[in-house]
N, C-alpha and C positions, 0 to 999 in steps of 0.2 A: 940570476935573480936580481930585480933591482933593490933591496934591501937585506940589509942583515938580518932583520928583525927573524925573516922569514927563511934563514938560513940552515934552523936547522927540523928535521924532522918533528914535527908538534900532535898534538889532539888535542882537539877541543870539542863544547858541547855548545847547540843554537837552541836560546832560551832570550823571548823578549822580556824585559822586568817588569813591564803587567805583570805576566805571568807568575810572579814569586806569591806566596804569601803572605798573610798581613790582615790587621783586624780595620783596612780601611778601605775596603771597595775595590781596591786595586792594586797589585803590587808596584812596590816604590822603591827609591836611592834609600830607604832607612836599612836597618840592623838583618833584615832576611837578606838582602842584597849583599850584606859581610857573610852573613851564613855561606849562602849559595859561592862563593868565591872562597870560604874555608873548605869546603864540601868538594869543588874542581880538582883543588891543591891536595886533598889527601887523594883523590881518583887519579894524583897525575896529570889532570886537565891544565894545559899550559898556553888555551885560546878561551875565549866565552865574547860567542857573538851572539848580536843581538840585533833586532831590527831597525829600522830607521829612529832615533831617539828624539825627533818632533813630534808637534803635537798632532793628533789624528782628522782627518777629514769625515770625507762622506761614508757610511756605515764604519766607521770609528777605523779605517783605515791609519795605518803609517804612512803609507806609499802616499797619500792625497791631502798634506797637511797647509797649516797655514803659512808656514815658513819652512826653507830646507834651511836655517840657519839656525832659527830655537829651539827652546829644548822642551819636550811633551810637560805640563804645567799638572798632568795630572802624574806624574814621578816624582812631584816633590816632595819628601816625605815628611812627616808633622812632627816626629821626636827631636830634631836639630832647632826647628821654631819654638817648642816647649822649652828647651832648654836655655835657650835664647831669653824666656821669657816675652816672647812677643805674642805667644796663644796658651790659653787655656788649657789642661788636660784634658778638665773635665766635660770641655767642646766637643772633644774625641770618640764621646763616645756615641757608635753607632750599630745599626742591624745590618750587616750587608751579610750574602749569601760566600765565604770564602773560597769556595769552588766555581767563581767564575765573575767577570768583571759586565757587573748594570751597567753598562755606559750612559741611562737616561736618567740613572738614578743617581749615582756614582760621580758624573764630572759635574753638575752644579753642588752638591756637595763637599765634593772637593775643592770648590772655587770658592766657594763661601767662607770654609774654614783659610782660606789661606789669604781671603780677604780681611778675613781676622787679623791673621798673623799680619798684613799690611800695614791696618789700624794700629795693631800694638807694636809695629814698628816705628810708625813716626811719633809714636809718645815715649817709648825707652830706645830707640837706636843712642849707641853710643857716636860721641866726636869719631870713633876709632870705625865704628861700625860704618859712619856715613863716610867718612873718606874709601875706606875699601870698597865698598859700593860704586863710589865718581869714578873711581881708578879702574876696575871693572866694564862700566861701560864706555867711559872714554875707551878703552881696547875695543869695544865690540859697536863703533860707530857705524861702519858700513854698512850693517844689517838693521841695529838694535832699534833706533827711533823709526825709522820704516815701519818698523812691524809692530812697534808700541802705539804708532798713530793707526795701522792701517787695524788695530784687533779695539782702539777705540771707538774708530767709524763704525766699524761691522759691527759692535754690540747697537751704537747707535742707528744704524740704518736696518738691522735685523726685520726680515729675514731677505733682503733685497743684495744681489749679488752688484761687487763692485761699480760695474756700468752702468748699474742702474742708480745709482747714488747721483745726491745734485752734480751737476754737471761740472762746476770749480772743481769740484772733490776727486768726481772721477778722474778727470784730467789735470788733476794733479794744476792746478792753478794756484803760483804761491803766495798768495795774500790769502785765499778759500785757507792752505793748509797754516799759514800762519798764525789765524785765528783760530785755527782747531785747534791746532798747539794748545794757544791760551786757553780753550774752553773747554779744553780734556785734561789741562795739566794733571791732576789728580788722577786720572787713567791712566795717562800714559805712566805716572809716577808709580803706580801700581805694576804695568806690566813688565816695566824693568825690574821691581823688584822680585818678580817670580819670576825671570830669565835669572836672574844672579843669583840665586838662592838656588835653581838646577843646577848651575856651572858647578858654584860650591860645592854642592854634593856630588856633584857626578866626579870631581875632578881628585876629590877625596875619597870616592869611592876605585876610582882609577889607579891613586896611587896606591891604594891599599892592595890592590889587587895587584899592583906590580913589585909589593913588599914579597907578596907569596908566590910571585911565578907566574900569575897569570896576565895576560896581553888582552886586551880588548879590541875585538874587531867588529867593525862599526857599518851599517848599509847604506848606502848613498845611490837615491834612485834616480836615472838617468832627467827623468822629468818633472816638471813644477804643478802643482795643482793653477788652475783659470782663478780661481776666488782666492788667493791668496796674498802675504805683502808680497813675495818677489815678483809676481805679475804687473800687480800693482804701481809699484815703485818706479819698474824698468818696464814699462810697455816699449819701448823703441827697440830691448832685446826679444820679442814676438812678434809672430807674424798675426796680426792683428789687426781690425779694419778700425777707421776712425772713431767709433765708438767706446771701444777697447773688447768688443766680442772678438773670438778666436775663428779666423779663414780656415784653416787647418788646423783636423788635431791629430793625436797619436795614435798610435793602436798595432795589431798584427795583421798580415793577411788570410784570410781562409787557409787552413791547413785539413791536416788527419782529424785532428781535433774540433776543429770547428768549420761548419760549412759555408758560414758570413765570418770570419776572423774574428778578431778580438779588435772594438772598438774604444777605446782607454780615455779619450778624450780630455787629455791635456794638451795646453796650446805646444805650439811647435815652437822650436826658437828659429830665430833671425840670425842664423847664423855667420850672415855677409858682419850684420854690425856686430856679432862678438869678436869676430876677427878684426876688425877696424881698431876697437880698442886693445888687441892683442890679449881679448879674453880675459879681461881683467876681473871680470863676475864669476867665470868658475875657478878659477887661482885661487879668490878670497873661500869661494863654497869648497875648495876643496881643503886650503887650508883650515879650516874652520873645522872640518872633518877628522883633521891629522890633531888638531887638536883634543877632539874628544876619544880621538881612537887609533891605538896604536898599528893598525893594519885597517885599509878601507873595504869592501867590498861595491863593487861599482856594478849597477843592475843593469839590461838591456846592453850590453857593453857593442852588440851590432849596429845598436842604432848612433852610434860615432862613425860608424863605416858608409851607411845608409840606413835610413830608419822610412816607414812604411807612412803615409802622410796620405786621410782624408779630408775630404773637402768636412767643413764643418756642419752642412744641413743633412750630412748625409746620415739616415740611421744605420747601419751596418759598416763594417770596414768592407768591403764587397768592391767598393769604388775608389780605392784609393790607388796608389801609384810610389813606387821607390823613388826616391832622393838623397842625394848623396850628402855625408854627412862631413866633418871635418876632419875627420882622421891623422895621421900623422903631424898637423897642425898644432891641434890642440893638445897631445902629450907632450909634445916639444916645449910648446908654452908654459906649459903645468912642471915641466923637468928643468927648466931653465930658472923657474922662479922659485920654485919648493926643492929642487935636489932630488934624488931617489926616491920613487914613489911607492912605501908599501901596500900596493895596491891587488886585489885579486879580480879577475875580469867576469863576469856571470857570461857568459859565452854557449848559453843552454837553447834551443831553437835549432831555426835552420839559420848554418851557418857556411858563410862562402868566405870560399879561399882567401878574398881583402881580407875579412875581419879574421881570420887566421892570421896572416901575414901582420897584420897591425899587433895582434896579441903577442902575437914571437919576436915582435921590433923590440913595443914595450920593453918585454920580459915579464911581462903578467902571468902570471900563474892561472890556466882556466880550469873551471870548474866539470866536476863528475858526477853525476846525480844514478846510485846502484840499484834505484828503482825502476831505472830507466832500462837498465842493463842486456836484460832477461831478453828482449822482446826478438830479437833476430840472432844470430848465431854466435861462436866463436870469434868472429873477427868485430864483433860491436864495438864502436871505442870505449864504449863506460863499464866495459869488464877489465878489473884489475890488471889481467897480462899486455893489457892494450895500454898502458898508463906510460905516459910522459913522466920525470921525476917533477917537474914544475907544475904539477897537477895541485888542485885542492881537491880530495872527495867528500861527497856528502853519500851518509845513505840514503837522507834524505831531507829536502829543505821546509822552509816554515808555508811552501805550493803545496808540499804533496802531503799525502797521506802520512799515517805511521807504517809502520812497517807490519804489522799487526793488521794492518787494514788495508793494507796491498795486497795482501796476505790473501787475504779473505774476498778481494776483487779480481786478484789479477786472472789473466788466461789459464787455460790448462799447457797451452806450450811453455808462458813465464815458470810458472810452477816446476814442470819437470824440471825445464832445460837449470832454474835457480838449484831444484832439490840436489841434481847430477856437480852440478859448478861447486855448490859448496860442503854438497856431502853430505847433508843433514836431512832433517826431518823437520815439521813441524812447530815440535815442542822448541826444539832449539833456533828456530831459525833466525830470528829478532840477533842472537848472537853470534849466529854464523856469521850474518852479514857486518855485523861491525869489528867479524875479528877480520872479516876479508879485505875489509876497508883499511884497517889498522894495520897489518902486515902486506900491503901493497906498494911499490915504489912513492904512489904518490905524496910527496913531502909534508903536503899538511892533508888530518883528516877529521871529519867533523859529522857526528849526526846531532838529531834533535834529541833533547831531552825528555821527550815522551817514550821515544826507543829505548833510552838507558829505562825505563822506567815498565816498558814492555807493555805498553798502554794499547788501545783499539781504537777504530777509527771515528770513536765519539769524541776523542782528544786531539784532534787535529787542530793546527791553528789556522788555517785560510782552504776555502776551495776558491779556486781561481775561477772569475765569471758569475759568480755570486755578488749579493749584493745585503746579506745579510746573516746573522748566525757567525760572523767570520770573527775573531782578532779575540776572541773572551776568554783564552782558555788560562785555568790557573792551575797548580795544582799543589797536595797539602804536603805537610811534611812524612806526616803518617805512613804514604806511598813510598818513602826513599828508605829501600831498605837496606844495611850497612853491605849485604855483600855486592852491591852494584856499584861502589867504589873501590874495592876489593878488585872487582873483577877488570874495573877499566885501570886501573892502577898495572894490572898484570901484562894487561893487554899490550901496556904503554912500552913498560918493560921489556918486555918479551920483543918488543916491534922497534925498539929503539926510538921510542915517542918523548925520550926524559930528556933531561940532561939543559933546563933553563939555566944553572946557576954556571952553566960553559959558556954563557953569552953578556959579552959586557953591553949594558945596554946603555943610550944617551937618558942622559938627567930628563 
């Protein structure tokens, strides 16, 4: 294993913090975020991952945000600004539906109120407040002004995607950006202030969470969204025509599952000139990552081996073609400049012997999805007795269904052949499979929180290939009933999933 962190047998539960609770549209970094991390600690819970923690794209994705560097502006949460005194209480208060997050409703209200809190931060910031602020973003130079000017322009050139902005701007001509400086100060001085105000809390929510035991493991998607600052900023690291539209984009190829592939449509990278500069863009992106999160999960982890590249008029992935990725390159890089990397590889797809072989150099721990499991025999590798010990399992991830709703989808062969594997019926199954998961070799194991919760497939958090209805799910407190920490508590126990306070961990 390349880190300790990851050394000893764990459980944990995958819950993005939208998802929490909260009487403001959305869940946040505030006080249900301490809850749900008192809540892990008495279940035994000694992981809590969560999705990509930037801000959301198109159909209010994670995976398609406007930076993989900041932090999602709608997590910031209002009690720490009240207390501050920099916003009103009485601003606070609002009608939103708490069982599920209005993204149309929800993120300019949340922007407003926190524009507030802006306001009445540069009329009471303290001497003490404004230096910790400087000292803050002086640390997060690489990224932070990039993405404060580039979320200036986009409000200003709305609804016009980067390329099509004046033409100084798009291409980055610096006297065009140096007066935008000037003419956005105020904006930009605004979007640093809600990137530092996520760190804070997230960083105070992190350490709290490692007072009680729990590790924060964090998504890191292999690719950048086209409209965003890192595109932006580093067009020489894309393969991108003079314009700055994207020649190639990303995607899968036709599989079982789809008869035209999955067309994803982020640009590709250039990855002759990230090697030139010896990768100095994803070292800082990965760093950046170890900083909000004690273990990483890395998505697409094939497409470092080869990843799947169509042309960019193309509608369908249908027409695209393998290309080789940088593999062995770029961990080296990342290992040489960061040290051991607690990393977990998503390794789920069709996967070939390289990206095997890459995973096992690593020491990447790959991933097990037990929804998967059922579909062919005994010898499947995502059934338990097939498990590597440097496994992570999932029963199942924030792609699939719940378990409840596999349930209710899956084949009649899934069905027996699960009923026969884990002995059960039914009524129990939601449990069978997380005690299956829970007492299997594999070292760490993790379902979603709608399965502790034994929910149906109205609570799902993403169908994959959709383009709407995805990312909103929340749920109340009323739902968590005490003996489902009982239960994972025992599990843990019983599986040898305990024993955090056996690991000294770095400051």
């Amino acid at each position: 294993m390349p880190s300790s962190l990851m050394d000893l047998r764990r459980a944990g539960v995958v819950l993005h913090p939208t998802s929490l609770p909260g009487p403001h549209g959305s869940g946040d970094l505030g006080s249900n975020a301490y809850y749900f991390v008192d809540w892990l600690h008495k279940a035994g819970q000694t992981l809590w991952q969560t999705l990509p923690l930037g801000p959301v794209g198109p159909g209010f994705s994670p995976y398609m945000g406007s930076s993989v560097f900041a932090g999602n502006p709608m997590l910031v949460a209002f009690e720490p600004l009240v207390a501050r005194g920099w916003l009103a209480a009485e601003d606070l208060v609002a009608d939103f539906d708490d069982l599920a997050v209005d993204y149309p409703l929800v993120m300019p209200w949340r922007m407003n109120r926190l524009r507030e809190a802006f306001a009445g931060f540069l009329i009471k910031a303290t001497p003490q407040d404004l230096e910790e602020q400087a000292q803050w973003a002086a640390s997060q130079q690489m990224w932070l002004e990039d993405y404060a000017l580039f979320m200036a322009l986009d409000q200003a050139h709305a609804p016009l995607l980067w390329p099509q902005w004046p033409t100084p701007l798009a291409q980055r001509d610096a006297t065009a950006l140096a007066k935008s400086r000037l003419d956005q100060a105020q904006e930009l001085a605004f979007w640093r202030f809600v990137q530092w105000q996520f760190d804070q809390q997230w960083q105070a929510l992190k350490s709290y969470a490692r007072s009680k035991g729990v590790l924060m493991v964090g998504d890191l998607p292999i690719f950048v969204a086209h409209h965003g600052a890192d595109c932006w900023a580093r067009p020489d690291l894309y393969l991108l025509d003079a314009t700055g539209q994207p020649l190639v984009v990303a995607g899968v190829p036709p599989d079982f599952f789809s008869a035209t592939g999955q067309r994803w449509g982020n640009p590709l990278y250039n990855w002759e000139a990230m090697q030139a500069d010896g990768y100095r863009w994803w070292i800082e992106r990965v760093r950046r990552q170890l900083c909000l999160a004690d273990v990483v999960r890395i998505d697409h982890f094939r497409g470092f081996v080869d990843y799947w590249e169509i042309p960019a008029d193309e509608p369908t992935a249908i027409q695209g073609r393998w290309q080789n990725g940088p593999g062995d390159a770029l961990f080296d890089a990342l290992t040489l400049a960061l040290g051991p990397l607690p990393i977990i590889a998503e390794d789920l797809g069709i996967i070939t012997d390289e990206v095997v072989r890459l995973r096992e150099r690593t020491g990447f721990p790959g991933m097990r999805v037990m929804q998967f499991a059922f579909s062919g025999d005994a010898h499947h590798p995502f059934l338990p007795h097939n498990f590597d010990p440097n496994t992570v399992v999932y029963t199942g991830t924030h792609d699939n269904d719940t378990v409840l709703g596999w349930w209710g989808s899956c084949s009649a062969h899934e069905r027996v052949f699960a009923q026969s594997y884990l002995d059960t019926d039914e009524a129990n199954f939601t449990w069978a499979l997380l005690r299956s998961a829970a007492m299997s070799v594999a070292r760490l194991s993790l379902c979603q929180f709608q399965d502790v919760l034994e929910l149906d497939t109205a609570h799902r958090m993403n169908v994959p290939g959709t383009t709407s209805g995805c990312w909103t799910w929340r749920f109340s407190w009323d739902w968590v009933k005490p003996e489902a920490s009982v239960k994972l508590a025992h599990l843990c126990a019983a599986s040898a999933r305990v024993g955090f306070e056996r690991l000294d961990l770095p400051a």
